[in-house]
C-alpha positions as CSV (number, residue, x, y, z in Angstrom):
1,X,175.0,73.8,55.9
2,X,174.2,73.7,59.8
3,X,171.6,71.4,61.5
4,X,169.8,72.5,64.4
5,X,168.1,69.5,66.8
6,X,165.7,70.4,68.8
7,X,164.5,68.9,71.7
8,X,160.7,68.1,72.2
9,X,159.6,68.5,75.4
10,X,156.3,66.7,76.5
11,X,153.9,69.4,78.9
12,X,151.2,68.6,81.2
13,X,147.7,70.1,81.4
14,X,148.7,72.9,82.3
15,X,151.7,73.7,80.4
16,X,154.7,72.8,82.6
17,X,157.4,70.3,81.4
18,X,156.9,67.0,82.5
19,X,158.6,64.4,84.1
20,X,158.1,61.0,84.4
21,X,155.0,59.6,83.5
22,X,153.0,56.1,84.3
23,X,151.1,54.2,86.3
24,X,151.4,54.5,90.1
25,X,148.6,52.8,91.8
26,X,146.3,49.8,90.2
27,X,143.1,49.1,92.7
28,X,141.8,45.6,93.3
29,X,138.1,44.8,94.2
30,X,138.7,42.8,98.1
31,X,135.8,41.3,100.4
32,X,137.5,42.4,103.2
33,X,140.1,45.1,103.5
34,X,142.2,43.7,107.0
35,X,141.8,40.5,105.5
36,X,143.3,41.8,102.2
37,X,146.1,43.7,104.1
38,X,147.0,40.3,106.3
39,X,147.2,38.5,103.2
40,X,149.5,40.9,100.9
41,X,151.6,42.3,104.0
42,X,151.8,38.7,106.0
43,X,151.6,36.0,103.4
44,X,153.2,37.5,100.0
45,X,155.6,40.2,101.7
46,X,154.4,43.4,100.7
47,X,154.0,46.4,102.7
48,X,151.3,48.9,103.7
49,X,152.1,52.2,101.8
50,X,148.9,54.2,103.0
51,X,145.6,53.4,105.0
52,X,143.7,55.8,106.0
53,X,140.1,56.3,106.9
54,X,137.4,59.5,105.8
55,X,134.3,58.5,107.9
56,X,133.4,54.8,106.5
57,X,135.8,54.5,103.8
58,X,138.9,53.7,103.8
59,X,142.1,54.4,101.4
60,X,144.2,50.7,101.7
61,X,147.5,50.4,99.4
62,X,150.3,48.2,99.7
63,X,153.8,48.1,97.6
64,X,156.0,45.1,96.7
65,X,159.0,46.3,98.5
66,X,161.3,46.0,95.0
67,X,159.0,48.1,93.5
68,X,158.2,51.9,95.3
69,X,156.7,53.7,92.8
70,X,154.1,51.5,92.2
71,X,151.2,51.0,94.6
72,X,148.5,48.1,94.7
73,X,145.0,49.9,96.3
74,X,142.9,47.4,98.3
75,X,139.5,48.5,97.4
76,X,136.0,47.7,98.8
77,X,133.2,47.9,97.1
78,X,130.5,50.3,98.2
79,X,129.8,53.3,98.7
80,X,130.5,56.3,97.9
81,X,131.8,55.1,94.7
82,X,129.2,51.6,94.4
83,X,125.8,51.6,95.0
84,X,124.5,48.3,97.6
85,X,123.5,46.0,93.8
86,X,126.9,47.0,92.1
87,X,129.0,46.3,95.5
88,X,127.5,42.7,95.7
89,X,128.2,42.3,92.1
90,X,131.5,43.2,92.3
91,X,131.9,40.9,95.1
92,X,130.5,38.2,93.5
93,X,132.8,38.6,90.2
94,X,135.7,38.7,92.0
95,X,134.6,35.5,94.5
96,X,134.5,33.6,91.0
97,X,137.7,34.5,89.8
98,X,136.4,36.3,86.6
99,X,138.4,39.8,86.9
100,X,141.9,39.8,85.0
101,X,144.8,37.8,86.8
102,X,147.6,39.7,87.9
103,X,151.4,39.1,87.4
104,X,154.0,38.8,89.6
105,X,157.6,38.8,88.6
106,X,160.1,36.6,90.9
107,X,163.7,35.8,90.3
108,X,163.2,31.9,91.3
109,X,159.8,30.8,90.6
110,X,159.6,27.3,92.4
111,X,161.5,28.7,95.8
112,X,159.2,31.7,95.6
113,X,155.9,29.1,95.8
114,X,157.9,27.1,98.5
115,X,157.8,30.2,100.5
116,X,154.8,31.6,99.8
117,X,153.2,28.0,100.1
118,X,155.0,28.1,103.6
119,X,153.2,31.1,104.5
120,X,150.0,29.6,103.5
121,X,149.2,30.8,100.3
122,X,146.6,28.1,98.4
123,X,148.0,27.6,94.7
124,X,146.2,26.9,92.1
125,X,148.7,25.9,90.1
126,X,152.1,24.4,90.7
127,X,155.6,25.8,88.8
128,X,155.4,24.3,85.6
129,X,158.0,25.1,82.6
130,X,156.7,26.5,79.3
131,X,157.7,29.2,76.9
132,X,160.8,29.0,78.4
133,X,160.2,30.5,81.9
134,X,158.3,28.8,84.7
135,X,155.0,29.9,86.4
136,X,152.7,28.9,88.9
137,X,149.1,30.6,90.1
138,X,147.4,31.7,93.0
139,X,144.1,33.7,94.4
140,X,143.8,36.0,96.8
141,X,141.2,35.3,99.7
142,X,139.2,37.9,97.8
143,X,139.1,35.2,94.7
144,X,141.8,37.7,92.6
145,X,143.8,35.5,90.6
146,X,147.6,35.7,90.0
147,X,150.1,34.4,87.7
148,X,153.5,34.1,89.1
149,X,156.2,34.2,86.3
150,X,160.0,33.8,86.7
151,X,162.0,36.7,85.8
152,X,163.4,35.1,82.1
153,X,167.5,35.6,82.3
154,X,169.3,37.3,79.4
155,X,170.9,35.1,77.2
């Protein structure tokens, strides 16, 4: 008796095969977008992927430089996506820490703080062991919380 394998082939929307799939780009809510871009670009190492401008808005991401596929959008709020009461209730979330912390992975968490600290990022939280890695925790000048967490090595 023969077997036959066939291949299943994932399509798109409009038919075609597709390649590969995921996330490229998260945004994140700033005050201030050249304050944002200082802060990511000067401070944590990052660098500018795309900024550009139609009339009064402008597009802002930036990339960790291990990771190019991935982009992290620098978004203000307003219009034309926020009205003038959702803008400055976005801001005001974000000021107070409330949206979802991000994570960043780093091979050496306490000589990544020692830099970053160096390059005047405010911490929040020192490294401290537990669950066998180490992590420490900043914010953004926006008020957008992250968790730094050491890269656990394979056993």
């Amino acid at each position: 008796m023969k077997t036959t394998t066939t291949a299943t082939t994932t399509t798109n929307a409009s038919g075609k095969p597709s390649g590969n799939q995921g996330v490229e780009m998260v945004g994140l809510y700033v005050r201030d977008q050249e304050e944002a871009r200082a802060f990511y670009v000067d401070k944590l190492g990052f660098k500018v992927h795309t900024d550009v401008k139609n009339g009064e808005y402008r597009w802002l991401t930036v990339q960790h430089p291990d990771q190019p596929t991935f982009q992290l959008g620098l978004m203000l709020p307003g219009p034309p996506v926020h009205d003038a009461a959702t803008a400055q209730a976005l801001r005001e979330i974000v000021a107070k820490g409330a949206m979802p912390p991000l994570v960043l992975v780093v091979d050496d968490c306490r000589a990544a703080y020692e830099r970053m600290r160096g390059n005047g990022v405010e911490f929040t939280q020192e490294p401290v062991e537990r669950y066998g890695a180490v992590d420490a925790g900043f914010r953004d000048p926006s008020g957008n919380g992250w968790k730094m967490i050491q890269a656990r090595r394979p056993q």
